[in-house]
N, C-alpha and C positions, 0 to 999 in steps of 0.2 A: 624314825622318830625317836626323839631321845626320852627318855623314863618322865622327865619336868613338862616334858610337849604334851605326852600323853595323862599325865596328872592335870594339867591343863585344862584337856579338850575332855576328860568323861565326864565332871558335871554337865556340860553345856549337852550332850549326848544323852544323859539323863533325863535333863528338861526335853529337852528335844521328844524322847519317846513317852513320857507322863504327858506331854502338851496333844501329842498325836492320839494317846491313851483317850485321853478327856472329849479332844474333838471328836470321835468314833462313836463314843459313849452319846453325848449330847447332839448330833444327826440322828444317831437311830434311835435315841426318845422322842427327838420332835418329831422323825418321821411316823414314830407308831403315834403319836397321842393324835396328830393331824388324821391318820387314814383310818384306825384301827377304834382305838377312845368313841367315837362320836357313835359308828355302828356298834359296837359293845354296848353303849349305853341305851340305843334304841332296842338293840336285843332282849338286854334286861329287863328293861320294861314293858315289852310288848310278848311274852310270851305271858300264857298262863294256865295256870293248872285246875283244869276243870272239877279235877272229885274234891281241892279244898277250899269251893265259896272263893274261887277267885282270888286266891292268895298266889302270888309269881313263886316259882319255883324255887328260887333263892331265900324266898321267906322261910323257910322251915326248918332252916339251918341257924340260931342267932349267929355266929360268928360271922357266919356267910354274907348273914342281914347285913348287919353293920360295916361289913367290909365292904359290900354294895352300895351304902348310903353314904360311905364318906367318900368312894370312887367317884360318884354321881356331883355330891358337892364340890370335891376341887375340880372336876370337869367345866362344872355351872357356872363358878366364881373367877375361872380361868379366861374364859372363852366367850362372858355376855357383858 
């Protein structure tokens, strides 16, 4: 191949590996959030910590809270 061939053909090689990059990505998000998301969210909510008046485990943590409740809503608003 001559130098102009190969100037050529790397962006297309480029795209080529960011587009396969992206699809790999976007399979294994939709595969976790379809198998994994739903049971994580029954998790979360179904366990509980008997010595604090029935506060779920993740309550005791604010950061944790929150990061729990905004999970739970893009799950809700995603998927009903």
């Amino acid at each position: 191949m001559s130098r102009d061939e190969t100037l050529l053909i790397k962006p297309f090689k480029i795209t080529a590996l960011t587009l396969l990059t992206v699809l790999i990505l976007n399979l294994s998000y939709k595969l976790f959030l379809k198998r994994y998301l739903r049971l994580m969210a029954i998790w979360c909510l179904g366990i509980t910590n008997a010595d604090r008046n029935d506060i779920m485990w993740w309550q005791s943590s604010p950061f944790l809270e929150r990061w729990i409740w905004q999970l739970l809503d893009d799950y809700e608003s995603k998927y009903e």
